[in-house]
KOLROGU-865514 format. One record per atom (N, C-alpha, C): residue number from 1; residue in three letters; atom name; x, y, z. Coordinates in nm, 2 decimals. Layout:
<pts>
PT  nr rest atom     xx     yy     zz
PT NUM  ala   CA      X      Y      Z
...
</pts>
This chain:
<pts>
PT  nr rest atom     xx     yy     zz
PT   1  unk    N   1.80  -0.53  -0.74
PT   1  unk   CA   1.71  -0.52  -0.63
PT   1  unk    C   1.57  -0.56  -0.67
PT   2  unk    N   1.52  -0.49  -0.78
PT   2  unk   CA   1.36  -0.57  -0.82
PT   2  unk    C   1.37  -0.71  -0.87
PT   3  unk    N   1.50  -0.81  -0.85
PT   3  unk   CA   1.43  -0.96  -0.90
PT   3  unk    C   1.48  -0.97  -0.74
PT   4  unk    N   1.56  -0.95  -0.70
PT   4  unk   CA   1.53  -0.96  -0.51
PT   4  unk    C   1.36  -0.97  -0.46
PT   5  unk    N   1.35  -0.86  -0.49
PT   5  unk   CA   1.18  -0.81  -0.44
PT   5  unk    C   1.11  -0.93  -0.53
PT   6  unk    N   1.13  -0.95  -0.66
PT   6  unk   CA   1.03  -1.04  -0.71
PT   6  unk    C   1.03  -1.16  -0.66
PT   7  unk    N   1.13  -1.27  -0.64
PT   7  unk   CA   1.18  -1.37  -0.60
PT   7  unk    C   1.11  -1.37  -0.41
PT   8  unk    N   1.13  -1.25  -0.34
PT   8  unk   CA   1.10  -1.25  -0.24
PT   8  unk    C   0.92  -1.27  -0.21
PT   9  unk    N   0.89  -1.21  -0.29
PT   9  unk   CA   0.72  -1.20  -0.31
PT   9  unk    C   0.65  -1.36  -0.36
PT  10  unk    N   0.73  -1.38  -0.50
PT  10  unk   CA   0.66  -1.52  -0.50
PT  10  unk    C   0.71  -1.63  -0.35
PT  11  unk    N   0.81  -1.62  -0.35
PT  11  unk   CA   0.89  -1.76  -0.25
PT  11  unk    C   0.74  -1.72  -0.11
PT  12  unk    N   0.74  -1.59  -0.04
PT  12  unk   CA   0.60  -1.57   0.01
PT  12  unk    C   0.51  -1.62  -0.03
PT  13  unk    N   0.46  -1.59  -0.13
PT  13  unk   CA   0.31  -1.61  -0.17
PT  13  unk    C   0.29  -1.78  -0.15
PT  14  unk    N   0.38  -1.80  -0.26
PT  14  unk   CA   0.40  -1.98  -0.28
PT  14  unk    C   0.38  -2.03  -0.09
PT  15  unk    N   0.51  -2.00  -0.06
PT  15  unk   CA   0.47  -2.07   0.13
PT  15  unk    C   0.31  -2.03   0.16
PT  16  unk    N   0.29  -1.94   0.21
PT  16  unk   CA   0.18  -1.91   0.23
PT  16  unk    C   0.03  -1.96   0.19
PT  17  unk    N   0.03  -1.97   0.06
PT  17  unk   CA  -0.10  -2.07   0.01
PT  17  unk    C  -0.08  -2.17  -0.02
PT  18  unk    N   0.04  -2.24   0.02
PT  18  unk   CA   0.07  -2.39   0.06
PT  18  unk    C  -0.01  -2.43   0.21
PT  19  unk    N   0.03  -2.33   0.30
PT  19  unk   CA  -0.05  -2.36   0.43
PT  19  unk    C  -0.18  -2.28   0.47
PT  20  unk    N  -0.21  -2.21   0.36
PT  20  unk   CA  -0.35  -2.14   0.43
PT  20  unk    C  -0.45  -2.22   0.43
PT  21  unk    N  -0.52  -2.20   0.56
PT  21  unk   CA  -0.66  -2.26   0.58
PT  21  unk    C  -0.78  -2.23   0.50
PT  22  unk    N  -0.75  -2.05   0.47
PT  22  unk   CA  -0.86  -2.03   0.41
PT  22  unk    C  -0.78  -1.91   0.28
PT  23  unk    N  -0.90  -1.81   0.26
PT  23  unk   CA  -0.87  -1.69   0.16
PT  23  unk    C  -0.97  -1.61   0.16
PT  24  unk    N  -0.97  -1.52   0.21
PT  24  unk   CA  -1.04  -1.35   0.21
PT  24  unk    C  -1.03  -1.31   0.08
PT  25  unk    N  -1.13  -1.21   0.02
PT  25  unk   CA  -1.11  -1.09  -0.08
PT  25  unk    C  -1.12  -0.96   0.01
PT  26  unk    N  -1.02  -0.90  -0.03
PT  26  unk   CA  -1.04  -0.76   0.07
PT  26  unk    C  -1.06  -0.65  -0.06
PT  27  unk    N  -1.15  -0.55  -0.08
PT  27  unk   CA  -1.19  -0.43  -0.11
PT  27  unk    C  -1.16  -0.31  -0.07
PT  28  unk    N  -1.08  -0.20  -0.05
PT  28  unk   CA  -1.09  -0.08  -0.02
PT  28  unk    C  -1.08   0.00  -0.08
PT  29  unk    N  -1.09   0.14  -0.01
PT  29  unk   CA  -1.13   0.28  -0.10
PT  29  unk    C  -1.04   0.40   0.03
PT  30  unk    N  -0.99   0.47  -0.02
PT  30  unk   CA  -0.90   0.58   0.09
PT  30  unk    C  -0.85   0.69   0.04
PT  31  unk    N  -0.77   0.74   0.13
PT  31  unk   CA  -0.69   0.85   0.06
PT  31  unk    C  -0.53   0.80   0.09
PT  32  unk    N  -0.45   0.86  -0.01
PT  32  unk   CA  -0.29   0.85  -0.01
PT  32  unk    C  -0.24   0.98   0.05
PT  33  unk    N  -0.14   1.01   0.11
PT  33  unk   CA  -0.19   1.14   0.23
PT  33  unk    C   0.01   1.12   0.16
PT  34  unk    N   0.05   1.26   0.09
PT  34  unk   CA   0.16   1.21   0.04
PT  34  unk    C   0.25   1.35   0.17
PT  35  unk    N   0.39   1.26   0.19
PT  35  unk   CA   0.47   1.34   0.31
PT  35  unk    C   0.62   1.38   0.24
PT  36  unk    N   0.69   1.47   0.34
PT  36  unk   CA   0.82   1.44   0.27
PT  36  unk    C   0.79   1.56   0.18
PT  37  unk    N   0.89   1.56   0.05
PT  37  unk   CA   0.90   1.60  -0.05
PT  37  unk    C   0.76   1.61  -0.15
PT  38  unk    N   0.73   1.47  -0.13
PT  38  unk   CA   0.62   1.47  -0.23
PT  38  unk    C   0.50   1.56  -0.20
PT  39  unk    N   0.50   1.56  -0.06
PT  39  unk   CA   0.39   1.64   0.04
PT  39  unk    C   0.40   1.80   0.04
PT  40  unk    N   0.54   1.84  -0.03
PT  40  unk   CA   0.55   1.96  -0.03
PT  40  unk    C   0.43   2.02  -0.14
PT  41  unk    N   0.46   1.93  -0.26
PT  41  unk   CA   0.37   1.96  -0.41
PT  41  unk    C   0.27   1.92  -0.41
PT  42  unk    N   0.22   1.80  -0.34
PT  42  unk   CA   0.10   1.76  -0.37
PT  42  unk    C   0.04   1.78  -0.25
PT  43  unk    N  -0.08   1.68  -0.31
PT  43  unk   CA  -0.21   1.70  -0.15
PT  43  unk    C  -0.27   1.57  -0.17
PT  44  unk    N  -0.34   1.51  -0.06
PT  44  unk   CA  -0.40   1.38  -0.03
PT  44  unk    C  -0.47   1.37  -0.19
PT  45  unk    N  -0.48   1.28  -0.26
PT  45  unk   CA  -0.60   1.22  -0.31
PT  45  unk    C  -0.66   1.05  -0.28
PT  46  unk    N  -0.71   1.02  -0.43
PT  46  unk   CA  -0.81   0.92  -0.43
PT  46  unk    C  -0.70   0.76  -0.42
PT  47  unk    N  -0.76   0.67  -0.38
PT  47  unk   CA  -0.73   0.55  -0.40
PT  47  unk    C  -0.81   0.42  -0.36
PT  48  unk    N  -0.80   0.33  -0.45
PT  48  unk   CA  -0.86   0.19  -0.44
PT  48  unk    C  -0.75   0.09  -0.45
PT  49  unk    N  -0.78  -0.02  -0.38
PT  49  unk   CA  -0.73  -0.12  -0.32
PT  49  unk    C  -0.81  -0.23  -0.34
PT  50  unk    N  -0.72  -0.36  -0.39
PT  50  unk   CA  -0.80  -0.45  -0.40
PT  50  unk    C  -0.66  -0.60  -0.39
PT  51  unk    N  -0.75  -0.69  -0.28
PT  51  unk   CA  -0.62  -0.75  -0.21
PT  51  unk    C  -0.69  -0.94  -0.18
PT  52  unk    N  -0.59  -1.01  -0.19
PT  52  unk   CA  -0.62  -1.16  -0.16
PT  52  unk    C  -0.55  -1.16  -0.04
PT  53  unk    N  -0.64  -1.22   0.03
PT  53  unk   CA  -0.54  -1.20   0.24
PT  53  unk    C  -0.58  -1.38   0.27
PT  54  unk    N  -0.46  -1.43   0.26
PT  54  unk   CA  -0.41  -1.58   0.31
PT  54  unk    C  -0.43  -1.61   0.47
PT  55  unk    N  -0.54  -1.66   0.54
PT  55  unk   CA  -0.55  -1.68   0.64
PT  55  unk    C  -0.49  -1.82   0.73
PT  56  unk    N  -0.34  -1.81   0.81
PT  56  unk   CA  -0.29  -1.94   0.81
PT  56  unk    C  -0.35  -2.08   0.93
PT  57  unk    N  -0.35  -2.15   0.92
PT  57  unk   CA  -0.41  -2.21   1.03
PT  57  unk    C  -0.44  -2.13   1.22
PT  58  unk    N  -0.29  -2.07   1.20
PT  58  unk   CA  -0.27  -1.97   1.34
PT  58  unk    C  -0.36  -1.83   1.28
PT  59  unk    N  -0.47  -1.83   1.29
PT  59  unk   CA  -0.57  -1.73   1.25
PT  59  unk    C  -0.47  -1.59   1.34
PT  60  unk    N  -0.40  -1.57   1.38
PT  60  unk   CA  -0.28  -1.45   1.45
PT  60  unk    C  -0.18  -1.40   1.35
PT  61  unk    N  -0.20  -1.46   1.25
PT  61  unk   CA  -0.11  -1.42   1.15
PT  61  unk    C  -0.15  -1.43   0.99
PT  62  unk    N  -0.17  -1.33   0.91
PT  62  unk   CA  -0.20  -1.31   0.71
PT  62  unk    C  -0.15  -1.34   0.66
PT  63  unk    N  -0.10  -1.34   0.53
PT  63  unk   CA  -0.05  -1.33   0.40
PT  63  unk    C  -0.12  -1.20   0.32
PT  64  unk    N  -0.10  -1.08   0.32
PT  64  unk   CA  -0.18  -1.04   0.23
PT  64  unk    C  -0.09  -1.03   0.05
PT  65  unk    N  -0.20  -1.04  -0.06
PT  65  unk   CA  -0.11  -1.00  -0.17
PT  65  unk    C  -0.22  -0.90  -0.25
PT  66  unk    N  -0.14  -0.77  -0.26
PT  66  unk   CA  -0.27  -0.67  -0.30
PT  66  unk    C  -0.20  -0.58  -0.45
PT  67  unk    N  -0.30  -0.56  -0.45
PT  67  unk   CA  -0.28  -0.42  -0.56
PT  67  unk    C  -0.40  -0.25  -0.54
PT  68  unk    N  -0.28  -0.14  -0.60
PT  68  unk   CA  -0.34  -0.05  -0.55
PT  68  unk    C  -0.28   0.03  -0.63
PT  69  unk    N  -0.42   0.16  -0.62
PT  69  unk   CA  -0.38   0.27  -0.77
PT  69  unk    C  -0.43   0.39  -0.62
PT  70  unk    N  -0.33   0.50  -0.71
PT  70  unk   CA  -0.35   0.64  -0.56
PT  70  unk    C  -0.32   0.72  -0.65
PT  71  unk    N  -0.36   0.85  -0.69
PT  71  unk   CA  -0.33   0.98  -0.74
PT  71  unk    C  -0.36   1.06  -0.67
PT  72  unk    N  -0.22   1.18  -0.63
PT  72  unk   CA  -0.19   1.26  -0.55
PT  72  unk    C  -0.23   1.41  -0.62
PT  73  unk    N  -0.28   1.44  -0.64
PT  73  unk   CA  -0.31   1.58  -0.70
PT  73  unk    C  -0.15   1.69  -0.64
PT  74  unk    N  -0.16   1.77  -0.74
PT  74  unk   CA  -0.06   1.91  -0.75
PT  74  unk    C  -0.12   2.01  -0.66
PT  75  unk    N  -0.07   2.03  -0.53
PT  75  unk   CA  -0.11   2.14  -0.48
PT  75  unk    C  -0.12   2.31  -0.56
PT  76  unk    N  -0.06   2.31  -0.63
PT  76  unk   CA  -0.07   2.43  -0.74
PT  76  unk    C  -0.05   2.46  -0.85
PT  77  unk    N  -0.07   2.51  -0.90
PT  77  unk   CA  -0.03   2.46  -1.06
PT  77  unk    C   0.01   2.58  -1.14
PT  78  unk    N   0.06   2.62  -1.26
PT  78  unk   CA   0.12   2.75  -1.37
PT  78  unk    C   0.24   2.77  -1.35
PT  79  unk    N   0.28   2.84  -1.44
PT  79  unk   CA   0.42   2.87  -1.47
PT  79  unk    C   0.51   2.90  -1.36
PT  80  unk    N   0.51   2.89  -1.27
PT  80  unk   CA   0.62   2.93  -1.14
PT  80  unk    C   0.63   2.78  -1.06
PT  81  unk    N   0.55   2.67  -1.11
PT  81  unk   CA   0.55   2.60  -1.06
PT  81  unk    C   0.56   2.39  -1.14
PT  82  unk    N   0.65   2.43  -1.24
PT  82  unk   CA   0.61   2.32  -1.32
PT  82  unk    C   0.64   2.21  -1.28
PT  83  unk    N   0.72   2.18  -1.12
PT  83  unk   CA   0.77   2.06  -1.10
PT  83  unk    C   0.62   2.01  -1.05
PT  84  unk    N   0.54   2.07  -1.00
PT  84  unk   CA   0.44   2.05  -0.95
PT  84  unk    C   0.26   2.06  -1.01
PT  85  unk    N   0.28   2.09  -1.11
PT  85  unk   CA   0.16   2.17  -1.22
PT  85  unk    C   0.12   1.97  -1.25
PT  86  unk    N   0.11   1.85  -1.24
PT  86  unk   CA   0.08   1.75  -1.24
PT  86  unk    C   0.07   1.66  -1.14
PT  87  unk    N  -0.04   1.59  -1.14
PT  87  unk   CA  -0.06   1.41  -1.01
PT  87  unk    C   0.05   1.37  -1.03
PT  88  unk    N   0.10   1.31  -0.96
PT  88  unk   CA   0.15   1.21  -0.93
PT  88  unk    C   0.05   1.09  -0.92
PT  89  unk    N   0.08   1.00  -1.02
PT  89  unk   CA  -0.02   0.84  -0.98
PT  89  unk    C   0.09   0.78  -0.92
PT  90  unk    N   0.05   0.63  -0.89
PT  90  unk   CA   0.10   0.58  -0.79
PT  90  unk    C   0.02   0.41  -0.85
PT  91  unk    N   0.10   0.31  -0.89
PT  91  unk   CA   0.04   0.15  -0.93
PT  91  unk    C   0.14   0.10  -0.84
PT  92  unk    N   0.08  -0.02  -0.73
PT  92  unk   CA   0.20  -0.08  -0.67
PT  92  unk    C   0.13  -0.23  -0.62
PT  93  unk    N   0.18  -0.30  -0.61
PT  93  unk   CA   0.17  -0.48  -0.60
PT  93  unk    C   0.28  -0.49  -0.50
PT  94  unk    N   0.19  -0.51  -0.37
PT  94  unk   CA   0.27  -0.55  -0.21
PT  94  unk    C   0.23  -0.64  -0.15
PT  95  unk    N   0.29  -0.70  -0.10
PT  95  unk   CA   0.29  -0.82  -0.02
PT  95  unk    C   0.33  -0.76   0.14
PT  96  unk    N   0.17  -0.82   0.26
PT  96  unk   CA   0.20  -0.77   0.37
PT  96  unk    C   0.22  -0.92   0.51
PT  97  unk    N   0.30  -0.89   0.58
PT  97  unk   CA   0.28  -0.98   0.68
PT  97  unk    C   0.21  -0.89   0.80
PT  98  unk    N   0.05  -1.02   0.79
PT  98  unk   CA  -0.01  -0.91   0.90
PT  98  unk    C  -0.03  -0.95   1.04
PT  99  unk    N  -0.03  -0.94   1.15
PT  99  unk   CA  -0.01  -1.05   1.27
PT  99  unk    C  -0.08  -0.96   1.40
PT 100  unk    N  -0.18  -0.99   1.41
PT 100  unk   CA  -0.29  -0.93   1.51
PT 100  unk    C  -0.35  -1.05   1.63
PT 101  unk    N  -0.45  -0.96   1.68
PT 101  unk   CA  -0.54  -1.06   1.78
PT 101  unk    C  -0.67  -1.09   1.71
PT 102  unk    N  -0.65  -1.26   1.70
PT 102  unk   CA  -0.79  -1.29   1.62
PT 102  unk    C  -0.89  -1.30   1.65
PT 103  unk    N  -0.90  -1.32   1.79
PT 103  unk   CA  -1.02  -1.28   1.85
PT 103  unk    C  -1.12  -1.20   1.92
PT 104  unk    N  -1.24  -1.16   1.92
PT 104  unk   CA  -1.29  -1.11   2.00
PT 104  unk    C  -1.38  -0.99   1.86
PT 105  unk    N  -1.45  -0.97   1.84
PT 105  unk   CA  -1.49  -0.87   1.73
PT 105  unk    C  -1.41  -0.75   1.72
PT 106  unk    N  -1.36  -0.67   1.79
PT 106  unk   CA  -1.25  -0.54   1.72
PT 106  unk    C  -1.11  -0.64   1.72
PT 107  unk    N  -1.06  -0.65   1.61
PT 107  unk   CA  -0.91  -0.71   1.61
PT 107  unk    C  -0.79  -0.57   1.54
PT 108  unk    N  -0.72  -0.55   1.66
PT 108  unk   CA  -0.64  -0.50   1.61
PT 108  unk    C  -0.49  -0.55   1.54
PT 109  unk    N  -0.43  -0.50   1.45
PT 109  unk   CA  -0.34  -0.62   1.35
PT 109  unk    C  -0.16  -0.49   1.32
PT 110  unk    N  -0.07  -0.52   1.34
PT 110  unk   CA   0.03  -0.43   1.26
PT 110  unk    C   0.05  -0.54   1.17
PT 111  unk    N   0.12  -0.46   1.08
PT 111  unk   CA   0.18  -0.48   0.95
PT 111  unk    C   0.31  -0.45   0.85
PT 112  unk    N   0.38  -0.52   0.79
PT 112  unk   CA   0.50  -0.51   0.73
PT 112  unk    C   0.47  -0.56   0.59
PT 113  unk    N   0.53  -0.45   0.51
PT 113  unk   CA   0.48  -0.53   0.37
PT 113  unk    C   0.63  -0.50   0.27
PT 114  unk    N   0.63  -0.52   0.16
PT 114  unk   CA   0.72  -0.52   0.05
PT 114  unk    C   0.66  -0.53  -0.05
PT 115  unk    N   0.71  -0.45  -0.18
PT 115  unk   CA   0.67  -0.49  -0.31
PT 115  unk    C   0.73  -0.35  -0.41
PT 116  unk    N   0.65  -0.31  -0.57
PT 116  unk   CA   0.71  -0.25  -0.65
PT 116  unk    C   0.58  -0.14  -0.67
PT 117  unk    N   0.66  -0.06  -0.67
PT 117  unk   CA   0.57   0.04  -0.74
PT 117  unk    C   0.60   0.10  -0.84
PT 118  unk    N   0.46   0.19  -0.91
PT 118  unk   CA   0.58   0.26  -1.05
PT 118  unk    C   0.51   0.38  -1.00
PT 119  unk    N   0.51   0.48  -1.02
PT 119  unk   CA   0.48   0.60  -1.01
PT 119  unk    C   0.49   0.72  -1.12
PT 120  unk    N   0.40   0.77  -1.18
PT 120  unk   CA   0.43   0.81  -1.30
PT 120  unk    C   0.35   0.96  -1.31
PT 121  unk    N   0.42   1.08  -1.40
PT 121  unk   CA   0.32   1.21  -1.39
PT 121  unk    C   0.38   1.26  -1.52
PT 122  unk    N   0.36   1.34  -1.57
PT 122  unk   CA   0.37   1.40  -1.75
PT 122  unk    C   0.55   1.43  -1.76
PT 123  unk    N   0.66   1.41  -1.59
PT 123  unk   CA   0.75   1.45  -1.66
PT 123  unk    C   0.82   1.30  -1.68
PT 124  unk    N   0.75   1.20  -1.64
PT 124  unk   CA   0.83   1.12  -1.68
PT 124  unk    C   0.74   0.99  -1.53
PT 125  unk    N   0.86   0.89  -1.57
PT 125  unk   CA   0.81   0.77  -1.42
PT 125  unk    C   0.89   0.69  -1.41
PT 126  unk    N   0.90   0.63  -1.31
PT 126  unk   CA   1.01   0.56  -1.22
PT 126  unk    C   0.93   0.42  -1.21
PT 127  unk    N   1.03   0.34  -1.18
PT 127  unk   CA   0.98   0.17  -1.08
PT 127  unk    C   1.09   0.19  -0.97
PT 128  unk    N   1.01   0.13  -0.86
PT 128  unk   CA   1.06   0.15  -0.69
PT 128  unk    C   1.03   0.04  -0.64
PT 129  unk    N   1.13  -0.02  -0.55
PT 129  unk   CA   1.10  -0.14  -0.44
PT 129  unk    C   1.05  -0.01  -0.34
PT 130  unk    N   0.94  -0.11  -0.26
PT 130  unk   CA   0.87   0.01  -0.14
PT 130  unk    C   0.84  -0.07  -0.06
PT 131  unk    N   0.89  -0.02   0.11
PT 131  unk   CA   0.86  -0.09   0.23
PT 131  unk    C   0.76  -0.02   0.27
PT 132  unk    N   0.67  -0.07   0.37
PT 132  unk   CA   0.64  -0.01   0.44
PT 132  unk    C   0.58  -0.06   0.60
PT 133  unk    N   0.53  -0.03   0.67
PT 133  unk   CA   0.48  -0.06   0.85
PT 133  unk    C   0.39   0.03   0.87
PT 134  unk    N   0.27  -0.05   0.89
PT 134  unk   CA   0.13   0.03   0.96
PT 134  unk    C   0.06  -0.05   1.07
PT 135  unk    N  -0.02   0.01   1.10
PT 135  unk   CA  -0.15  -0.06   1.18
PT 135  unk    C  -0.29  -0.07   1.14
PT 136  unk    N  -0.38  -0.12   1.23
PT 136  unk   CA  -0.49  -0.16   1.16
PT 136  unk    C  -0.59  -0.20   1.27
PT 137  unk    N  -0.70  -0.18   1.22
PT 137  unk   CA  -0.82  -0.24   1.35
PT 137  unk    C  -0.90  -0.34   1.20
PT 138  unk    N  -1.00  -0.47   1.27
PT 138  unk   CA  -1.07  -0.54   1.17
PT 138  unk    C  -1.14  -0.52   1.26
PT 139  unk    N  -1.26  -0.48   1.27
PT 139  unk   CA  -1.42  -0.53   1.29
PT 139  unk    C  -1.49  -0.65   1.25
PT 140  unk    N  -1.52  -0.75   1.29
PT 140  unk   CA  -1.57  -0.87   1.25
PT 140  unk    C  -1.72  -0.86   1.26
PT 141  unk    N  -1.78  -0.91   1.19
PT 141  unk   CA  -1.90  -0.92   1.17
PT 141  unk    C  -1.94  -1.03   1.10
PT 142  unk    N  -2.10  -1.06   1.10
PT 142  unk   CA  -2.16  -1.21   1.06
PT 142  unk    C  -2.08  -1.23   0.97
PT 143  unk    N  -2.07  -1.15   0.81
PT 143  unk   CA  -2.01  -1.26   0.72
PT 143  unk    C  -1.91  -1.17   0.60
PT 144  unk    N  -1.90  -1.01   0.71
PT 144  unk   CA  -1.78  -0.96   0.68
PT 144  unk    C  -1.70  -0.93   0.76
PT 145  unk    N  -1.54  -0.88   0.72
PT 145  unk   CA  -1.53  -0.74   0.81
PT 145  unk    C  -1.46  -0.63   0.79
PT 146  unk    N  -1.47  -0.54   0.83
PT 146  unk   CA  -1.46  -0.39   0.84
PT 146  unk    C  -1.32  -0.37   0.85
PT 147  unk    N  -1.23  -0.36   0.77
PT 147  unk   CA  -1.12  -0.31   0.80
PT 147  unk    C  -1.04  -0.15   0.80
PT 148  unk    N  -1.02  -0.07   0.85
PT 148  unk   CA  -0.92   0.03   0.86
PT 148  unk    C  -0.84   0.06   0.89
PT 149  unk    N  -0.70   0.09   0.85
PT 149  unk   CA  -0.54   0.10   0.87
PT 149  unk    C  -0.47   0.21   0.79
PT 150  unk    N  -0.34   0.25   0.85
PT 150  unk   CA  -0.27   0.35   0.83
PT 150  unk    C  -0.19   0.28   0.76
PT 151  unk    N  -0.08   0.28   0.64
PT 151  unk   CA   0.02   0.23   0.60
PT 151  unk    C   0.10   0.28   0.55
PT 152  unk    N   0.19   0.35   0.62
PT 152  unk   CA   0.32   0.43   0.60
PT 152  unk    C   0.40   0.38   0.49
PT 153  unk    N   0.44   0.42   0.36
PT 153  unk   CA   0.51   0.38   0.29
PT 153  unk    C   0.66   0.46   0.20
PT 154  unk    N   0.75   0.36   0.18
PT 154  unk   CA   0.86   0.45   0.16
PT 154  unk    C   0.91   0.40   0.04
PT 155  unk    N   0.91   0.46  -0.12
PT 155  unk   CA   0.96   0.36  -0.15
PT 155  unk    C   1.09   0.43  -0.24
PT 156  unk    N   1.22   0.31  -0.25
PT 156  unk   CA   1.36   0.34  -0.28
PT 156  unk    C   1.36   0.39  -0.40
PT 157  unk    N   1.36   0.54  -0.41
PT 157  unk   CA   1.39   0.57  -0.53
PT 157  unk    C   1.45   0.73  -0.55
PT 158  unk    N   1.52   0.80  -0.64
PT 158  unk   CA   1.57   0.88  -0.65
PT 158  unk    C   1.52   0.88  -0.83
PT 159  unk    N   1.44   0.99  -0.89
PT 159  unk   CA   1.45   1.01  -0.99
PT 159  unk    C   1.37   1.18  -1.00
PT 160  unk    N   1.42   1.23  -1.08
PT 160  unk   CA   1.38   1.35  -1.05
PT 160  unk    C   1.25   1.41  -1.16
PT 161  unk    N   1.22   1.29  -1.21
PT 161  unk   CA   1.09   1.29  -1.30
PT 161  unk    C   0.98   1.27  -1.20
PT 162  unk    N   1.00   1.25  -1.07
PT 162  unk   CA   0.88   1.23  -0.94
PT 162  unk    C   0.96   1.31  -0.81
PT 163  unk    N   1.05   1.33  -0.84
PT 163  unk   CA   1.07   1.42  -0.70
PT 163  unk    C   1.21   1.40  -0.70
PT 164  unk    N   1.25   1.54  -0.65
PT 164  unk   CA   1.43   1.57  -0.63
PT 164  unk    C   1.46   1.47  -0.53
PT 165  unk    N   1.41   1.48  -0.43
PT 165  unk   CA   1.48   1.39  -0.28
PT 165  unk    C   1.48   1.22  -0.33
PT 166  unk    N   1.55   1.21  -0.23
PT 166  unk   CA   1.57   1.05  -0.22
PT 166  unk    C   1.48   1.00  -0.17
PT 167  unk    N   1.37   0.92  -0.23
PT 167  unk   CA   1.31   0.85  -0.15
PT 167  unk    C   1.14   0.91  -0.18
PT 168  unk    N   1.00   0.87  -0.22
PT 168  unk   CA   0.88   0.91  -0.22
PT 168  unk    C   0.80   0.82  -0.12
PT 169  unk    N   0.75   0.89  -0.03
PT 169  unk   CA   0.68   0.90   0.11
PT 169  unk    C   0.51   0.90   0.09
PT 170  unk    N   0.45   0.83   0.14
PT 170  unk   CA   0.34   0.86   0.10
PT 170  unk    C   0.24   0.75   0.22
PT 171  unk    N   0.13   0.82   0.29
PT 171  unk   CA   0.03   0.70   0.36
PT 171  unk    C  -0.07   0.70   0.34
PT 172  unk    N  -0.09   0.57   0.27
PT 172  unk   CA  -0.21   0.53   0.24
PT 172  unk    C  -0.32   0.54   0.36
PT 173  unk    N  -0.42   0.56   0.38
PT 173  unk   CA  -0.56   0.56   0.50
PT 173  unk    C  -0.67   0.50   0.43
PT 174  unk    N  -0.68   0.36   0.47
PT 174  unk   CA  -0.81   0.32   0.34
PT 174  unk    C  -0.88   0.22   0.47
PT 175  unk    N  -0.96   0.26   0.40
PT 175  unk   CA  -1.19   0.13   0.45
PT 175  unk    C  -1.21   0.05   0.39
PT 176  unk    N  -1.22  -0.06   0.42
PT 176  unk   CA  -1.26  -0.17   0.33
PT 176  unk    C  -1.35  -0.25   0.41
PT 177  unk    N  -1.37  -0.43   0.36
PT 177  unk   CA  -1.41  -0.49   0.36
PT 177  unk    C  -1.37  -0.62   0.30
PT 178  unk    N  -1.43  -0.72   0.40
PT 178  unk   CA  -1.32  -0.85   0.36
PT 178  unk    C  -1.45  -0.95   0.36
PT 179  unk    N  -1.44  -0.98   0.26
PT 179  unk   CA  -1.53  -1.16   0.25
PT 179  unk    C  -1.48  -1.21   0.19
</pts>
């Protein structure tokens, strides 16, 4: 499944910056808002994002290719509670297709992405293919813009060094900026 995901990601990237007109740098900063299972032990923390967004001739449709670090803090911690007494971090390289209205200064955009994550905490760490679907508003402005979006993420995994359940849930909420 991850040379699926990998193969899937380049064959993207490659089309994509064969026809882009241009190239954005996008910047953000947010919280990871973790649900599910993971949401039982932990609690929102920190995260940065930092992303190349492929703009195609049909300015209504991205390429984004990003990378992003999130640590979920332990909602409690000592001896009654060791599955949870540690963060969860969170490293993941996604690829989004983003397809909004380009015009007009508020643009709003949904999104579908793919890619790998690893997730790792003192009892051990996993690698995961992770989908996910959000939305988004861009603010345009003279010679940036303002981006903010929800990104619901799910990614395939079962290991019980990150969590009993099938599956780690977690949505990203992040602010940025694109020039």
């Amino acid at each position: 499944m991850k040379h699926a995901v990998t193969t899937l990601l380049a064959a993207l990237l490659c089309a994509s910056t064969l026809q882009a007109q241009s190239r954005e740098i996008e910047l953000g900063v947010g919280l990871a808002l973790p649900s599910g299972a993971l949401g039982e032990e932990h609690t929102l923390g920190p995260l940065l994002r930092g992303a190349l967004v492929f703009v195609h001739a049909n300015p209504a449709w991205r390429l984004r290719v990003e990378g992003m670090t999130a640590s979920m803090p332990a909602r409690r911690s000592g001896p009654d509670s060791a599955d949870a007494s540690n963060p969860v971090d969170a490293i993941s390289a996604m690829t989004d297709l983003m397809v909004g209205v380009p015009t007009g200064k508020l643009q709003p955009f949904v999104l579908l992405g793919i890619g790998l994550q690893r997730f790792t905490r003192a009892g051990g760490a996993a690698t995961a293919t992770a989908i996910r679907a959000g939305a988004g508003l861009r603010l345009k402005l003279e010679a940036v813009s303002v981006v903010l979006e929800l990104t619901p993420t799910f990614a395939l995994i079962r290991s019980g060094a990150i969590s009993d359940a099938w599956g780690v849930q977690y949505a990203p909420l992040t602010a940025g900026i694109t020039f």
